[in-house]
C-alpha positions in Angstrom: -63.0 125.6 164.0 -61.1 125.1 167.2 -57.3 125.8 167.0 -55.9 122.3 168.2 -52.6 122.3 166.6 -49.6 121.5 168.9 -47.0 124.1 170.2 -45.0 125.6 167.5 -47.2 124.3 164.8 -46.1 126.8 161.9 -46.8 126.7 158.0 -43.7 126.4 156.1 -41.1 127.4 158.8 -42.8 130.7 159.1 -41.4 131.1 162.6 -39.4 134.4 160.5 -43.0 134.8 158.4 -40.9 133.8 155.1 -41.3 131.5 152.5 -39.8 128.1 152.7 -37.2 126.9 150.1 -37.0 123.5 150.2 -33.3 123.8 148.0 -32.0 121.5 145.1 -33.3 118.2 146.2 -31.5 115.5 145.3 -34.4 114.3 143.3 -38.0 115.1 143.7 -41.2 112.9 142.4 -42.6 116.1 140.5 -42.2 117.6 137.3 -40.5 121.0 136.5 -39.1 121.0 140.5 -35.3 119.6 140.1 -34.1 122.9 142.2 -36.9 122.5 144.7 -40.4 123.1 146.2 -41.1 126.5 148.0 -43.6 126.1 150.8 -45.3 129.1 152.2 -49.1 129.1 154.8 -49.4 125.4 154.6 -49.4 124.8 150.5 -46.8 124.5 147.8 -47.1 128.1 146.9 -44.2 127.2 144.0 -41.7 124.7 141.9 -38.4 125.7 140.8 -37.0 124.1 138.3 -33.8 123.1 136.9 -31.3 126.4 136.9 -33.9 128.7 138.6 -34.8 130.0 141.9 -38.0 131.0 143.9 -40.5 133.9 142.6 -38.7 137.4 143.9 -35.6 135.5 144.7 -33.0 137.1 142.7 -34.6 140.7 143.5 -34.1 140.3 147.2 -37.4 138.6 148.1 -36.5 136.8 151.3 -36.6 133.1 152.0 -36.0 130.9 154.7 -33.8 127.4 152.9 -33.9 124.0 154.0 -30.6 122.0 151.5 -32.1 119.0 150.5 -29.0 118.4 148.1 -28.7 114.8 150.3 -32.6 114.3 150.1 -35.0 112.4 147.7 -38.3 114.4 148.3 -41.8 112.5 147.9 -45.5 114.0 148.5 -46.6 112.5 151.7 -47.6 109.4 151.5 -51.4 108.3 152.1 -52.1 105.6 153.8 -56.2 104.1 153.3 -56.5 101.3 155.1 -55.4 100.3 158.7 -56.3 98.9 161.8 -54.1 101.0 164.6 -55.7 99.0 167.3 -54.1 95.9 166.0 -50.8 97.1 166.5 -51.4 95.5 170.2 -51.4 92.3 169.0 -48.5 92.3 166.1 -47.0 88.7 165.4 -49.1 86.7 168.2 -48.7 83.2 169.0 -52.3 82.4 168.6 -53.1 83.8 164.9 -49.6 83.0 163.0 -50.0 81.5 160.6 -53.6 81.0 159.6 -55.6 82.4 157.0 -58.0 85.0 157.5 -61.1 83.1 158.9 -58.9 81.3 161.4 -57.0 84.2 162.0 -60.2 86.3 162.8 -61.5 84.0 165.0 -58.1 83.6 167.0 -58.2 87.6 167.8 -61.6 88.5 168.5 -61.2 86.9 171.9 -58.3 88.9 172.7 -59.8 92.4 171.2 -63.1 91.9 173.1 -60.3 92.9 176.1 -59.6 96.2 174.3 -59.4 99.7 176.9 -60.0 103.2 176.5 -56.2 103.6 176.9 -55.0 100.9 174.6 -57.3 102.3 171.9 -55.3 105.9 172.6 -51.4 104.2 172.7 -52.3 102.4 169.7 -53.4 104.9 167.7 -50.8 107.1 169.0 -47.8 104.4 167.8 -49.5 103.6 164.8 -49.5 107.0 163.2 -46.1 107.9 164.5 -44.8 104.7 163.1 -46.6 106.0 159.7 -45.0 109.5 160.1 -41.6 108.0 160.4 -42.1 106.2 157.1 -42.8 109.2 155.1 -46.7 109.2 155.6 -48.8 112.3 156.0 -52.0 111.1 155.9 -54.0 107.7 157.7 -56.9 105.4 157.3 -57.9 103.7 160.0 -60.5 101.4 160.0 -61.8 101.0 163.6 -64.6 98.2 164.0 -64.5 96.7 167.3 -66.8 98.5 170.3 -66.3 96.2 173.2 -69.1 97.4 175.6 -66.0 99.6 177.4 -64.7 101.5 174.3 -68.1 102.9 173.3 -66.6 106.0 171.8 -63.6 104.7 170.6 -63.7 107.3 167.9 -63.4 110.8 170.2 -60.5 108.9 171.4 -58.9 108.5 168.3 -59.5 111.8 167.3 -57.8 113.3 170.2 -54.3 110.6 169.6 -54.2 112.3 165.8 -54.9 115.4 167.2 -51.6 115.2 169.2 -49.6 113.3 166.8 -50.4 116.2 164.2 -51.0 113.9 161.3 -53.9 114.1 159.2 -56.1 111.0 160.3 -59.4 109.8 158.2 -61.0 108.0 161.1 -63.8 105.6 160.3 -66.7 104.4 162.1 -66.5 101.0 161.7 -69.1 98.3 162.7 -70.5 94.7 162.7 -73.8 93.6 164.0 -73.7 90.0 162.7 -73.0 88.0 165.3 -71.8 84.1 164.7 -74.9 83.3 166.5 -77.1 85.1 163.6 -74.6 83.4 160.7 -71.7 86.1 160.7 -67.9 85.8 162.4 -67.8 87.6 165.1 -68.6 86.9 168.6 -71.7 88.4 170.3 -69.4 90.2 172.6 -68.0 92.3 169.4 -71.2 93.5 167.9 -73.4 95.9 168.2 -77.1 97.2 167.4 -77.8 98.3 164.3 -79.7 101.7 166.1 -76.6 102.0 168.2 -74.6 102.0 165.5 -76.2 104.5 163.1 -76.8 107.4 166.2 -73.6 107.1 167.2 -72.3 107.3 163.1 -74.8 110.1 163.5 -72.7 111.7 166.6 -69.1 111.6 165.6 -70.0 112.9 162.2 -71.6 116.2 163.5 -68.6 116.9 166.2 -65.7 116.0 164.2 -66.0 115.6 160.3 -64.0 118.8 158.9 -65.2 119.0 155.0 -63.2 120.7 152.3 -60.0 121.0 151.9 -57.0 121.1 154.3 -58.8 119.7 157.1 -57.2 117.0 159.5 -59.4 114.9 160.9 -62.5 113.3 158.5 -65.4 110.9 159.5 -66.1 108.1 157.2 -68.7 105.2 158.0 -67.3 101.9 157.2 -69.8 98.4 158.1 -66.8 96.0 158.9 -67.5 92.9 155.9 -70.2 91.1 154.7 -69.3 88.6 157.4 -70.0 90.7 159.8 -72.6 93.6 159.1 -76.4 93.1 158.0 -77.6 94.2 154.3 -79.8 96.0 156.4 -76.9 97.7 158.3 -75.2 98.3 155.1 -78.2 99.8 153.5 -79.0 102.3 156.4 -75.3 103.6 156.8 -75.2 104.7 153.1 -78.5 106.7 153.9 -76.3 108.3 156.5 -73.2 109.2 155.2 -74.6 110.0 152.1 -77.4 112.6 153.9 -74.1 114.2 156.1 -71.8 114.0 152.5 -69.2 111.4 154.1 -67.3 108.6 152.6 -67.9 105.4 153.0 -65.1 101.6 153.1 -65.6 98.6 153.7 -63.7 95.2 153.1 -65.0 93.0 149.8 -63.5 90.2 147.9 -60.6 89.6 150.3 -61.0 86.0 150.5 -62.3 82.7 149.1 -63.8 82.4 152.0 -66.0 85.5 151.9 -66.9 84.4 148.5 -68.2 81.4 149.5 -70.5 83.1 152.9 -72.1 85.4 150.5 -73.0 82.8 148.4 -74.4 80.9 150.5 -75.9 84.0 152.9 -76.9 86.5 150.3 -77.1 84.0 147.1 -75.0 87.2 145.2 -71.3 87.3 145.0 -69.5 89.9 147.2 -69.7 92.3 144.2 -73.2 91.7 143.9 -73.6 91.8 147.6 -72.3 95.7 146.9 -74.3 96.9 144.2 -77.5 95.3 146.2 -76.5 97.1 149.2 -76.1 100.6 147.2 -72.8 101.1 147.9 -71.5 100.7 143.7 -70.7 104.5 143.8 -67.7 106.8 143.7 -68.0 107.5 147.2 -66.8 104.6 148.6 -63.7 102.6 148.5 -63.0 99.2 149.8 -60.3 97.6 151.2 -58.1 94.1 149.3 -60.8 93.6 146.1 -58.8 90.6 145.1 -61.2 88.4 143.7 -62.8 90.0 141.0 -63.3 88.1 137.6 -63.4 90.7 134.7 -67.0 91.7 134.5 -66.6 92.6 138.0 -63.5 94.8 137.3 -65.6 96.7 134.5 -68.5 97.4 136.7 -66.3 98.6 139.7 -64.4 101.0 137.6 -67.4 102.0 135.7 -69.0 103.2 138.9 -65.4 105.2 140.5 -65.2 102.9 143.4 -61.8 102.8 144.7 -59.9 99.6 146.2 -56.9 99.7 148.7 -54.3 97.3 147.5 -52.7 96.2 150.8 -49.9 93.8 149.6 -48.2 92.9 152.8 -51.1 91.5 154.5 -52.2 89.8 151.3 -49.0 87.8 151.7 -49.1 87.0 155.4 -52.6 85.8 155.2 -52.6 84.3 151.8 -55.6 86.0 150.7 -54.5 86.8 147.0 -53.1 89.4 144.6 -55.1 92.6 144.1 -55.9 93.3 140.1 -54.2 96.8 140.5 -53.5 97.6 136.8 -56.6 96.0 135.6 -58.7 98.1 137.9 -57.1 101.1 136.8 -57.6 100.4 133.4 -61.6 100.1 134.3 -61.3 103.7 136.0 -61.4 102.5 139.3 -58.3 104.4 141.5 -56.1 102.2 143.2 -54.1 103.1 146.6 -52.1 101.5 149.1 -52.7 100.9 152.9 -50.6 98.8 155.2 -53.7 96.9 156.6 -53.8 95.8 160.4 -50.6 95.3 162.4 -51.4 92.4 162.9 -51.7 90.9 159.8 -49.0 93.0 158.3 -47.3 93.3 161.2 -45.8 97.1 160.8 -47.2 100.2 159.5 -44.4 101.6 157.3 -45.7 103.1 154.4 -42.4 103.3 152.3 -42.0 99.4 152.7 -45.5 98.8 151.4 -44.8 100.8 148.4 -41.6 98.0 147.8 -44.0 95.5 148.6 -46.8 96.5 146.0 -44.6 96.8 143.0 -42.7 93.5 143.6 -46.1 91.6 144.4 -47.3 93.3 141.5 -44.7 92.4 138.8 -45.7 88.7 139.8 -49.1 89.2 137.6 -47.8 91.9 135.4 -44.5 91.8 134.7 -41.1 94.3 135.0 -42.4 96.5 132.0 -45.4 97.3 133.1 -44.8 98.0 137.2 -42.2 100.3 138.3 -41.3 102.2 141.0 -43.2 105.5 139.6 -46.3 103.7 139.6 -46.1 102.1 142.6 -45.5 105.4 144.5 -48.0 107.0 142.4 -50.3 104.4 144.3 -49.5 105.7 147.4 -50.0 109.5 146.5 -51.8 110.2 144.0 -53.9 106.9 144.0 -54.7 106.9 147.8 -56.0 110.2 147.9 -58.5 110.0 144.8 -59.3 106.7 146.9 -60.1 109.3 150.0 -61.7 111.6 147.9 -59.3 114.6 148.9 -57.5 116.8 146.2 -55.3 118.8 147.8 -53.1 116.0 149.0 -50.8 113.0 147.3 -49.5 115.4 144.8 -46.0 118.0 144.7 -48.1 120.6 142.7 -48.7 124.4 143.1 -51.7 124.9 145.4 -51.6 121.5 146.9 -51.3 121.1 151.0 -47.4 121.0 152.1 -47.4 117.2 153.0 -43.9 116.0 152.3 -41.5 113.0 152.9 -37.7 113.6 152.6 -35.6 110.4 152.5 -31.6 110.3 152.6 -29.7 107.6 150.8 -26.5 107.3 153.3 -27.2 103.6 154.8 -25.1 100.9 153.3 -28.3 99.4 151.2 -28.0 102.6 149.4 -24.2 102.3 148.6 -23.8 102.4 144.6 -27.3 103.6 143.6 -27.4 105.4 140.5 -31.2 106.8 140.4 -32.3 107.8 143.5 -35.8 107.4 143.1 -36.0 104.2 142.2 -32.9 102.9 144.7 -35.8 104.4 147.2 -38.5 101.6 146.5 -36.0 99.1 145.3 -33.1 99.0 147.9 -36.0 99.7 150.3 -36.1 102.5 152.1 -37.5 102.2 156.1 -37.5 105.7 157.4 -37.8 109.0 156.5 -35.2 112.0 157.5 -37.7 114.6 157.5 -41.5 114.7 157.3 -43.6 117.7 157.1 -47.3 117.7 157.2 -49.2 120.8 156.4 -45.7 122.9 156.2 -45.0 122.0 159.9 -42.4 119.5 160.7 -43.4 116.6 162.2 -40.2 114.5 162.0 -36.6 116.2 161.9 -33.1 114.2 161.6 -35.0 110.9 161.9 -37.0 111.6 165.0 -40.2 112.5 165.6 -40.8 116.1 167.1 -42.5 116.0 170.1 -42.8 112.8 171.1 -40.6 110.9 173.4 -40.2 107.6 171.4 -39.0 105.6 174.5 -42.1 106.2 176.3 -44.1 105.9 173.8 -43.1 101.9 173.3 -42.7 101.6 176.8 -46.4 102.1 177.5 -47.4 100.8 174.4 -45.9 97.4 175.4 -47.1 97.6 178.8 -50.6 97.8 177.3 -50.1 94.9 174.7 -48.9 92.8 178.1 -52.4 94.1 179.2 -54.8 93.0 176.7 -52.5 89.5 176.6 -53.0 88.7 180.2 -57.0 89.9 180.6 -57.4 87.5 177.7 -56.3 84.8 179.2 
């Protein structure tokens, strides 16, 4: 495989070739690791815990030591469902407001104006916004190929690439136009052959299988609304031959419920299992309407569902049935959704958001803050089918998030790990994906921040005034 890492990518500080200490966090969201994490080629090669130090420390062993005394220390948090395109159009006059349906149909004119280049800057802000929020590892659901973005994901590949953030890209589609009963317009869809060879293409030049990798293909037929059964159908066949994931939204809305009632005569559920796609290698994105039956079956097959709490409240599509899913055996993560139905991409927050929305339908007792950011961890990565990720554990990758508590919403805390969801922490200190830093004292490494949102707006000016 091709060596594509930035300059001065390293594993675990091993600029000197030692081990890294990551020293007597303030707290840490692992067991048996109270005096810290040692990082060493990547991985978490040990745990201290309370009174002890490193393997070979006390007989000389050298190691390098970062003092996280000041620092609450998560795994990396893992983000599975986005839309980094969207981030061009955050908080716009036109779709304010509105629930989904109205929302969708307010946008597509405007994304039909999408460029090569605003595909790149948005996916380039997106994931550093992500990074700066403690997350290590990114969804992104891309759907929309105007006829000038054919191969929007080699671009997207190459923004993650330089970003240096571990990005599951999907190949997203819809060939249901409104003219053949769906929601988009014909301008935003394509053929269902042109569609599954170029699903076909990305997957052979840039899926990396097993474990470690940073860049992963998934196929992902946008909704119900918007792709054929037939379409649905004939990506399984591919992702399944290839051994790729597959997402899609279901049960997000009312609204859907009602189209595939009247479209499909079957339920959205239904709609799934008809399709083929009731397995454990697929997750979906929202799965708010549900009744209980539904629940069993979802969990019976593995299928995971993205709780994505935020946009659920802007667009007042629902409240995800997180514990009861659970309870079936379906895993349950967390994605910040669009940016412009969310409108941010900040991990951290989401986590605060999911446990508050969530104590609405199941009370105080039964939602806390450990189960909320085990949503975002552990949860999202069974959700992306990846093991060596969401998790502070020996042999796991070195994806960490490292949060101070020195702002004034901080100021009296007594458990830092909880006054991290519930006083609501915005922005990580330090991130480190892979053991490579990635964001130091707040900032990004690497990446001029400025410039970055001053081209960024530039091109969200752009796709405003071509639309009209």
């Amino acid at each position: 495989m091709t060596d594509w890492r930035p300059p001065g990518w390293h594993g675990g500080l091993d600029v000197t070739g030692k081990p890294l200490w990551i020293k007597h966090p303030l707290a840490v969201l692992a067991e048996g690791s109270d005096d810290g994490v040692v990082i060493q080629d990547g991985r978490i090669s040990a745990l201290v815990g309370k009174g002890q130090t490193p393997p070979g420390f006390d007989a000389g062993t050298s190691y390098d030591i970062y003092d996280a005394s000041d620092q609450v220390v998560l795994p990396g948090l893992v983000n599975t469902h986005h839309h980094f395109y969207q981030t061009l159009t955050r908080a716009h006059a036109q779709a304010i407001n509105k629930p989904l349906f109205p929302w969708l149909t307010a946008l597509y004119p405007i994304w039909q104006h999408l460029t090569p280049q605003m595909v790149s800057l948005a996916t380039r802000l997106a994931l550093s916004e992500l990074l700066l929020s403690g997350c290590t590892t990114a969804a992104d659901h891309h759907y929309v190929f105007p006829r000038n973005i054919t191969e929007a994901v080699d671009i997207q590949v190459e923004a993650a690439r330089a970003v240096g953030m571990r990005a599951v890209l999907t190949r997203g589609s819809m060939s249901l136009s409104v003219e053949d009963g769906g929601l988009p317009p014909k301008s935003m869809v394509q053929h269902e052959d042109v569609i599954l060879a170029d699903c076909e293409r990305v997957i052979s030049r840039y899926h990396e299988p097993g474990e470690g990798t940073f860049i992963q293909i998934v196929l992902a037929p946008c909704s119900p609304f918007s792709c054929t059964p037939q379409c649905m159908r004939d990506t399984a066949t591919v992702a399944r031959a290839h051994g790729v994931r597959m997402h899609t939204h279901i049960a997000e809305t009312h609204d859907e419920t009602a189209h595939c009632l009247e479209t499909y005569k079957l339920r959205p559920v239904d709609f799934l299992e008809d399709v083929g796609w009731m397995a454990d290698d697929v997750w979906v994105a929202h799965g708010i309407h549900f009744s209980d039956d539904e629940v069993a079956r979802l969990g019976t097959a593995g299928v995971g569902v993205c709780h994505c709490p935020s946009s659920n409240m802007v667009l007042a599509s629902g409240i995800c049935r997180t514990a009861d899913l659970e309870g079936a055996g379906a895993p349950v993560g967390i994605g910040v959704d669009g940016s412009a139905s969310n409108d941010c991409s900040n991990m951290i927050q989401e986590v605060r958001q999911a446990m508050l929305l969530q104590r609405l339908q199941y009370g105080a007792e039964t939602i806390d803050h450990h189960r909320a950011l085990a949503w975002a961890t552990k949860g999202s990565a069974r959700c992306l089918g990846r093991g060596d990720i969401g998790e502070i554990a020996v042999g796991r990758r070195a994806d960490l998030a490292m949060f101070k508590l020195d702002e004034m919403r901080f100021s009296g805390a007594q458990d830092p790990l909880a006054a991290l969801i519930l006083c609501g922490a915005h922005r990580a200190h330090a991130v480190m994906v892979d053991g490579s830093w990635r964001v130091r004292d707040g900032a990004l490494v690497d990446v001029d921040e400025a410039a970055l949102i001053a081209d960024h707006s530039a091109a969200a000016n752009a796709l405003w005034a071509a639309s009209g």
